[in-house]
N, C-alpha and C positions, 0 to 999 in steps of 0.2 A: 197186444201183449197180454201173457195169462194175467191172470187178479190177482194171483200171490206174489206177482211180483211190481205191484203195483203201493207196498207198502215204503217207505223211508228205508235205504239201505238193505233191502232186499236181495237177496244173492239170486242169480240163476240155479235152480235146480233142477236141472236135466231133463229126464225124457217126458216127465209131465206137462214141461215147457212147450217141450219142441212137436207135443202130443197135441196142444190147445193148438198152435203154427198150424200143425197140418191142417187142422178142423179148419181152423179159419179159407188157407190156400184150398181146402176140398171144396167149399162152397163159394171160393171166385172161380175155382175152376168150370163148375157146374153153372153157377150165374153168371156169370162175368162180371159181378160186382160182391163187390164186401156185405155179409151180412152184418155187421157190422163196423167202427170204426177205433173202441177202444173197449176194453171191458167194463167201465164203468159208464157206458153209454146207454142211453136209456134202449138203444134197438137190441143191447146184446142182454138188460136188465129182464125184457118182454120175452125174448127168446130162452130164455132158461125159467121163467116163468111160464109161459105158456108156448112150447115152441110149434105146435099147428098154427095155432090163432097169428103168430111172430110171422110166419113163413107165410101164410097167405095175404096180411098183409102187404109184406114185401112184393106182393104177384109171384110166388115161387110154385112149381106145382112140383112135388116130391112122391117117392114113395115111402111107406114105412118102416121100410128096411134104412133106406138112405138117412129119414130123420133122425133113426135110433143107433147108427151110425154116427152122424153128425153130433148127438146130443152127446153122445157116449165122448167125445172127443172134448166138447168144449165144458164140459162139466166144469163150475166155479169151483169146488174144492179139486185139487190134485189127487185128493188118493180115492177119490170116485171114478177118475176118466181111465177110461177106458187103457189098457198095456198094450204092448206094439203088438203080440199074444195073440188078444182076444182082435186086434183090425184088421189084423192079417187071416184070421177065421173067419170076420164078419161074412153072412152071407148077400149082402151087399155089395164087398169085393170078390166073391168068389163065384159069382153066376146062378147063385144058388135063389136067384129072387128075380124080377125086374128092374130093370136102371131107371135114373132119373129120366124122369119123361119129359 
């Protein structure tokens, strides 16, 4: 679940929401496992803190495009992450780089 909706009575607000969802489903797709398991968890606290040092922990081997991808999406504030816009540009998804390895 994103972080802003994690306060008392918090409403869903939309595509920032369902922006943090994909981040999270992009990287079980890519691992096969959750990089993390809730936003206020210390694996997702490390990963927005340092997200290399977070992912090689984990054993993940990424590229830089995919991190800054990734990062872009799971941003703790909303009006940081990344718009459907700029994902659907990333070159990341667009071939314009190497895949995760």
């Amino acid at each position: 679940m994103a972080p802003e909706l994690k306060g008392e009575n918090a409403p869903y607000a939309g595509p920032p929401v369902d922006i943090f969802a994909m981040g999270q489903m992009l990287f079980l797709l890519c691992y096969a496992r959750f990089a993390f398991m809730e936003c206020t968890d210390v694996h997702y606290r490390r990963l927005v803190k340092n997200p290399t040092a977070a992912m090689a922990q984990k054993g993940c081997d990424f590229t830089p495009d995919f991190l800054d991808l990734l990062m872009g999406m799971l941003k703790p504030d909303p009006a940081d992450r990344l718009s459907m816009e700029k994902i659907k540009s990333h070159p990341w998804l667009n071939g314009d780089t190497a895949s995760v390895e």
